[in-house]
TORZARO-912699 format. One record per residue (C-alpha): residue number from 0; x negated, y negated, z negated; residue in one letter. Coordinates in nm, 4 decimals, decimal comma, padded with zeros to 6 digits. Layout:
// TORZARO-912699
+------+----------+----------+----------+------+
| resi |       c1 |       c2 |       c3 | resn |
+------+----------+----------+----------+------+
|  NUM |        X |        Y |        Z |    A |
...
+------+----------+----------+----------+------+
***
This chain:
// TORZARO-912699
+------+----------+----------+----------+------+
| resi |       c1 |       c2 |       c3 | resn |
+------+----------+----------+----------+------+
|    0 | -04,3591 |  02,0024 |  02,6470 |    X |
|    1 | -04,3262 |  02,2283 |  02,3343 |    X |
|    2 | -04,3346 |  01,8853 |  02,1668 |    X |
|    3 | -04,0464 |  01,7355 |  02,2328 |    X |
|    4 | -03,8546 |  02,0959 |  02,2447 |    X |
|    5 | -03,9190 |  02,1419 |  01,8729 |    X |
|    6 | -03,7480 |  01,7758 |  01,8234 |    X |
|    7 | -03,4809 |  01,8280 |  02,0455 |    X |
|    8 | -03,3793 |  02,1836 |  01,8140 |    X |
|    9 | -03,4231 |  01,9515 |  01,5316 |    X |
|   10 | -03,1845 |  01,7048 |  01,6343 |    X |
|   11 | -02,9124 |  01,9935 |  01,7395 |    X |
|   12 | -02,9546 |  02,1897 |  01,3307 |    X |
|   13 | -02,9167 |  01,7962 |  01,2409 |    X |
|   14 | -02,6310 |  01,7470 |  01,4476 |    X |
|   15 | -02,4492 |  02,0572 |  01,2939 |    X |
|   16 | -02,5295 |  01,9731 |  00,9411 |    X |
|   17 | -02,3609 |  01,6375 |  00,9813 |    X |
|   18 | -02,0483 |  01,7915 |  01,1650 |    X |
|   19 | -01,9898 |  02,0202 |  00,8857 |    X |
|   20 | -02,0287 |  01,6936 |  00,6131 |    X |
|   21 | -01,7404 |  01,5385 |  00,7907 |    X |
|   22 | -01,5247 |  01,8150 |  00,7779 |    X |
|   23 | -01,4036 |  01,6193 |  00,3939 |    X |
|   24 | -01,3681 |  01,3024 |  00,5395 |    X |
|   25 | -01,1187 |  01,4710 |  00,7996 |    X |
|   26 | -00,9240 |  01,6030 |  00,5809 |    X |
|   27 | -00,8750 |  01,2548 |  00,3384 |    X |
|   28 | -00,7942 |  01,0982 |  00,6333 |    X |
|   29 | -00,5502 |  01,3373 |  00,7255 |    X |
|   30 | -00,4067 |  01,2972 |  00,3507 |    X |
|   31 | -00,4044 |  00,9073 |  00,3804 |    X |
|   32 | -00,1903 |  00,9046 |  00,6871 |    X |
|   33 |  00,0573 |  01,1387 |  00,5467 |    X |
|   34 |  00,0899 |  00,9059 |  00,2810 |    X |
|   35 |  00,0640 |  00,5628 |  00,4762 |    X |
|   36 |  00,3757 |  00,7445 |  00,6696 |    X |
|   37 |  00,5581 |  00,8642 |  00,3456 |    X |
|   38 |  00,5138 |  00,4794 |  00,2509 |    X |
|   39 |  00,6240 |  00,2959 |  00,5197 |    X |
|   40 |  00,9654 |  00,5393 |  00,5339 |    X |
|   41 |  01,0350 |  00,4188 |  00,1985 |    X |
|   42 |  00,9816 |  00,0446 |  00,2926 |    X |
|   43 |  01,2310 |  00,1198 |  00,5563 |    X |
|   44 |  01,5275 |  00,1786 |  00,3517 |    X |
|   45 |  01,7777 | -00,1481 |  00,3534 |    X |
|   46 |  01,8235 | -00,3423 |  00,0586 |    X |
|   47 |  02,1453 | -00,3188 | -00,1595 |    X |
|   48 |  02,3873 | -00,5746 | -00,1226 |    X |
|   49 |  02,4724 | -00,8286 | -00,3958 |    X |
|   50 |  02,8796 | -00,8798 | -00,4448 |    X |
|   51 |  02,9345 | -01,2361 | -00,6118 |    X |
|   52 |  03,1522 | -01,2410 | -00,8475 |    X |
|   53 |  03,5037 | -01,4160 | -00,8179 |    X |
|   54 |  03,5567 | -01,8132 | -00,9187 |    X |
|   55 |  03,7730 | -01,8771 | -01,2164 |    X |
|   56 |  04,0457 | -02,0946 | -01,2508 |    X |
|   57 |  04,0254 | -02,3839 | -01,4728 |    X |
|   58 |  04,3174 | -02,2337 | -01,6904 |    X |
|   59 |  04,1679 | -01,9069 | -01,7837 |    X |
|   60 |  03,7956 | -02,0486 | -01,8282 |    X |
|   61 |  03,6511 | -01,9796 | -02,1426 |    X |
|   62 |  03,3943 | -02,2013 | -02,2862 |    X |
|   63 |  03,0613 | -01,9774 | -02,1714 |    X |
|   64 |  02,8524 | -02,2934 | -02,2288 |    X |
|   65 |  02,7860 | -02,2683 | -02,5607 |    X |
|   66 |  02,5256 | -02,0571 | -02,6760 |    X |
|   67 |  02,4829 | -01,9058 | -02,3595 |    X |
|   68 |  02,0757 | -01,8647 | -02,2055 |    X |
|   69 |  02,0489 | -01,9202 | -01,8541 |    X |
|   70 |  01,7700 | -01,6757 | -01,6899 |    X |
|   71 |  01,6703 | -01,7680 | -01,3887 |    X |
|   72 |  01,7729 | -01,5054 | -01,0912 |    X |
|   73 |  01,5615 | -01,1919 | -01,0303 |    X |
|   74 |  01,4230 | -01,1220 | -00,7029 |    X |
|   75 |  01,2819 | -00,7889 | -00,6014 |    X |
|   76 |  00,8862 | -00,8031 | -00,5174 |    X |
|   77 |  00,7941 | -00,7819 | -00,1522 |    X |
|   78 |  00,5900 | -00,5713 |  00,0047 |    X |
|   79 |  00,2252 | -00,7670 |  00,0370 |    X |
|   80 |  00,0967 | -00,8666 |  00,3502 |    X |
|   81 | -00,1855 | -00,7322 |  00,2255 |    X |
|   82 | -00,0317 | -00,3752 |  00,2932 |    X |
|   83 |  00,0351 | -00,4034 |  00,6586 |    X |
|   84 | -00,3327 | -00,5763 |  00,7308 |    X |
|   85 | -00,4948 | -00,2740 |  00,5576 |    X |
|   86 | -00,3290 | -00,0546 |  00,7227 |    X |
|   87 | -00,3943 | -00,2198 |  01,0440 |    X |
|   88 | -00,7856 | -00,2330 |  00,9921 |    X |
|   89 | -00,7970 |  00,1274 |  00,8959 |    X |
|   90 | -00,6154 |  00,2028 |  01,2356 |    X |
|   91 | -00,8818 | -00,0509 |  01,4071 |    X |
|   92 | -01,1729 |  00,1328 |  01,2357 |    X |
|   93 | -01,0402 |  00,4517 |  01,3180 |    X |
|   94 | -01,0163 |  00,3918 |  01,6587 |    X |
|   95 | -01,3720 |  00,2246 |  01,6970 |    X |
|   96 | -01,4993 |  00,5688 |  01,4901 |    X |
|   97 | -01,2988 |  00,8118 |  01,7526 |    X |
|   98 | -01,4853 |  00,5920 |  02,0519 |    X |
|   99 | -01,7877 |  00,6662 |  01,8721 |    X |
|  100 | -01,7422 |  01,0383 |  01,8210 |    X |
|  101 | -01,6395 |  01,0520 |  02,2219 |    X |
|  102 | -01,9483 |  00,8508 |  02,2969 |    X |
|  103 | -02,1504 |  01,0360 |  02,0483 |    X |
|  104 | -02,0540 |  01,3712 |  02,2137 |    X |
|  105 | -02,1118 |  01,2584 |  02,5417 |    X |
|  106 | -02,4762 |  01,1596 |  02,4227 |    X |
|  107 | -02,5223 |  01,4852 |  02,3426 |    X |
|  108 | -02,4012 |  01,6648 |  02,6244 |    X |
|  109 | -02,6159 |  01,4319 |  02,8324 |    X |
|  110 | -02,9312 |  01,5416 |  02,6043 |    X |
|  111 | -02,8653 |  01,9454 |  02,6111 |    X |
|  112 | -02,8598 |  01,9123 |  03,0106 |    X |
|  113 | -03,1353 |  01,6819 |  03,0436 |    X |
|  114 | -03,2799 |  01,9542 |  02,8363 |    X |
|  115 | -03,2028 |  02,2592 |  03,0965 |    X |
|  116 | -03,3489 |  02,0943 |  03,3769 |    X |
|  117 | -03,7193 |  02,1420 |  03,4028 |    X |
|  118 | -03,7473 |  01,8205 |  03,5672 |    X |
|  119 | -03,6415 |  01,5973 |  03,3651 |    X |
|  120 | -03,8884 |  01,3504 |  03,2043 |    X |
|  121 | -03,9997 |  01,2696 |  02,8389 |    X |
|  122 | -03,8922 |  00,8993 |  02,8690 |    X |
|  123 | -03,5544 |  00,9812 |  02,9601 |    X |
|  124 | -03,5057 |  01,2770 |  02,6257 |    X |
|  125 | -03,6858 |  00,9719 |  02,4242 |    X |
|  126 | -03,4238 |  00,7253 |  02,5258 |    X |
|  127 | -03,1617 |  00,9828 |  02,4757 |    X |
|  128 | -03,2529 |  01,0465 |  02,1652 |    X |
|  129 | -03,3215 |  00,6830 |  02,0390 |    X |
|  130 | -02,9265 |  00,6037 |  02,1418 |    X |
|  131 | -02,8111 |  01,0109 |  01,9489 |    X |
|  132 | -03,0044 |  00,8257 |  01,6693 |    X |
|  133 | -02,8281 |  00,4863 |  01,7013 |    X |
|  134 | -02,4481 |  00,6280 |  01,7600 |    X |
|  135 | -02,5509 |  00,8206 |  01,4558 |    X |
|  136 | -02,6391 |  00,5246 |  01,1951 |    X |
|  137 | -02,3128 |  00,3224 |  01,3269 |    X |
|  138 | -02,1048 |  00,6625 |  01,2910 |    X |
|  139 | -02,2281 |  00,6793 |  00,9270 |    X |
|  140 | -02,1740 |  00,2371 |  00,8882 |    X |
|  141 | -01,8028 |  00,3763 |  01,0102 |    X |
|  142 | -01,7210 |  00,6070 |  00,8095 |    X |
|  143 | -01,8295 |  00,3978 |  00,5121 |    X |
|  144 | -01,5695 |  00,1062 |  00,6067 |    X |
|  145 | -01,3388 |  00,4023 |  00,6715 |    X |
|  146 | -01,3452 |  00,4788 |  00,2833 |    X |
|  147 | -01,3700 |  00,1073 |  00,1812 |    X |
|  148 | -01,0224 |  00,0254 |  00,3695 |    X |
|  149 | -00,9033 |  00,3788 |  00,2781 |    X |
|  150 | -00,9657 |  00,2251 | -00,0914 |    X |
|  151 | -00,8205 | -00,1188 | -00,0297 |    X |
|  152 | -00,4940 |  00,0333 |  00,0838 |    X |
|  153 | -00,4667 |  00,2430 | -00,2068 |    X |
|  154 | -00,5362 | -00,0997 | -00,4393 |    X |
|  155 | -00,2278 | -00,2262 | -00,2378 |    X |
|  156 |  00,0209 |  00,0395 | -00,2921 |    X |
|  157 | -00,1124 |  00,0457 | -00,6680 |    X |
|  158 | -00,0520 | -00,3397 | -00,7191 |    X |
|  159 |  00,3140 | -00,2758 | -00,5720 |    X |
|  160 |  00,3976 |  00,0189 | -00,7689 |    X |
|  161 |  00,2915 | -00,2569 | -01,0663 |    X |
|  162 |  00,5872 | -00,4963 | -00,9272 |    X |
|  163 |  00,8163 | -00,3255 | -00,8834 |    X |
|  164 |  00,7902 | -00,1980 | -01,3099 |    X |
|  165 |  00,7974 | -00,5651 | -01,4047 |    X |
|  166 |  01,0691 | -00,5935 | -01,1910 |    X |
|  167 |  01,2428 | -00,3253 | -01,3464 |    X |
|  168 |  01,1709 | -00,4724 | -01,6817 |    X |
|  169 |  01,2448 | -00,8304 | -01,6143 |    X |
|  170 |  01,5750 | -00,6214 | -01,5060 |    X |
|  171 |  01,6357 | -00,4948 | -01,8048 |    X |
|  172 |  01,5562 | -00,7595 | -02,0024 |    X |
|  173 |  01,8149 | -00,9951 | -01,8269 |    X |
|  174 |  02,1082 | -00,6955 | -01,9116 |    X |
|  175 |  01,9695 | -00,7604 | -02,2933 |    X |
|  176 |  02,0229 | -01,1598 | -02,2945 |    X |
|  177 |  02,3517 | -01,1157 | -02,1032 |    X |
|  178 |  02,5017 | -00,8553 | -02,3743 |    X |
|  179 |  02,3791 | -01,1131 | -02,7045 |    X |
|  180 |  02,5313 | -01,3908 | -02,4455 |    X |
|  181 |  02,8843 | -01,2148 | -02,4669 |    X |
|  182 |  02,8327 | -01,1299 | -02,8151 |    X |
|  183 |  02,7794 | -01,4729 | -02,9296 |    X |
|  184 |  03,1003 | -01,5890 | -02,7264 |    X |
|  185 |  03,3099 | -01,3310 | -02,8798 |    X |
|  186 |  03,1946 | -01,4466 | -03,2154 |    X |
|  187 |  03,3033 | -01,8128 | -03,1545 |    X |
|  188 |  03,6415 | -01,7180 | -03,0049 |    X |
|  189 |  03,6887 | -01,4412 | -03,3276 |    X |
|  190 |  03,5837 | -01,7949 | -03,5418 |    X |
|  191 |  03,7828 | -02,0419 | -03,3226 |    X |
|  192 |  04,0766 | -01,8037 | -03,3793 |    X |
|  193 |  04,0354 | -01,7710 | -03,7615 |    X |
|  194 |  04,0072 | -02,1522 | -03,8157 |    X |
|  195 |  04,3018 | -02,1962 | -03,5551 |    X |
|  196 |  04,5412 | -01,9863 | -03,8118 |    X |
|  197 |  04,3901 | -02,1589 | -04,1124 |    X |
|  198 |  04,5671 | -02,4426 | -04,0312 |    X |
|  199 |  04,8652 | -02,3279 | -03,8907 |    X |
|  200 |  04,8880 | -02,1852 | -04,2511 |    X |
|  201 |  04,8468 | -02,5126 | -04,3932 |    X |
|  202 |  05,0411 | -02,6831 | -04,1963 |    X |
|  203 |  05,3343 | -02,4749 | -04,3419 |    X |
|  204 |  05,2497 | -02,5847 | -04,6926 |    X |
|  205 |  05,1814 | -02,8846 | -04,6147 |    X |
+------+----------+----------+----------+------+
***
């Protein structure tokens, strides 16, 4: 009897060690959510709405054809399906790790008063045990997918924090071709204008 006593205090210091390791992992969880939420309230927002701009007559078009560089139009980057599957895993694997913990607790409980009662036989601590041991090992196979989703979401928000820069920058670069666009055209009117008087002058002498 003093046999499986000694094993059963064994597994209890055991079970305390491992409740104070998971303290961290708590706590990044905890941090992850806040900033799954903070995420999600900032994919919320609306987009801003594009005025198009007015037709012009035939009488007051100017000849923007020539010289001009057509860009093709700039969309803003999506948010990646990717996002909302990770973030629906990590909500799957934390539920299946809180079912654990419950069923993992309940183990336990089952052990400590299988424990107090003097009649209780070996085979039924042993089998106890074997399953405490078991819940264990898929607690720890948990927690590990817990920090490889926990990473994949992070790789997510990461890779659209990187689209939406070269969206800025395509942006930007688009205001640069449009300004050397208008540029251009006011050269060729100042030109067409010159050349227009030059031969009204010469007309004269002519």
């Amino acid at each position: 009897m003093s046999n499986w006593r000694e094993e059963y205090y064994t597994a209890l210091g055991v079970r305390d060690e491992r409740e104070k390791a998971n303290e961290s992992l708590y706590d990044a969880y905890t941090r992850l959510a806040d900033r799954t939420s903070k995420l999600e309230t900032s994919n919320s927002l609306p987009p801003t709405p594009t005025i198009p701009n007015p037709p012009q007559s035939p009488s007051t078009a100017t000849p923007k054809k020539l010289g001009r560089r057509d860009t093709p139009p700039i969309q803003p980057p999506s948010v990646p399906d990717a996002l909302a599957a990770a973030r629906k895993d990590l909500a799957e694997a934390q539920r299946s790790r809180t079912e654990l913990l419950v069923r993992l607790k309940r183990t336990t409980e089952d052990l400590e008063n299988a424990k107090k009662k003097a009649t209780v036989d070996n085979k039924k601590i042993l089998d106890l045990s074997v399953e405490r041991t078991q819940l264990q090992q898929r607690l720890r196979d948990r927690d590990e997918e817990l920090r490889g989703k926990a990473k994949l979401l992070d790789d997510v928000q990461d890779e659209l924090v990187s689209l939406n820069l070269q969206f800025n920058m395509s942006e930007d670069r688009a205001k640069k071709l449009e300004k050397e666009n208008k540029e251009l055209i006011d050269r060729w009117m100042a030109r067409m204008g010159q050349e227009a008087e030059a031969m009204n002058k010469a007309s004269k002498f002519s």
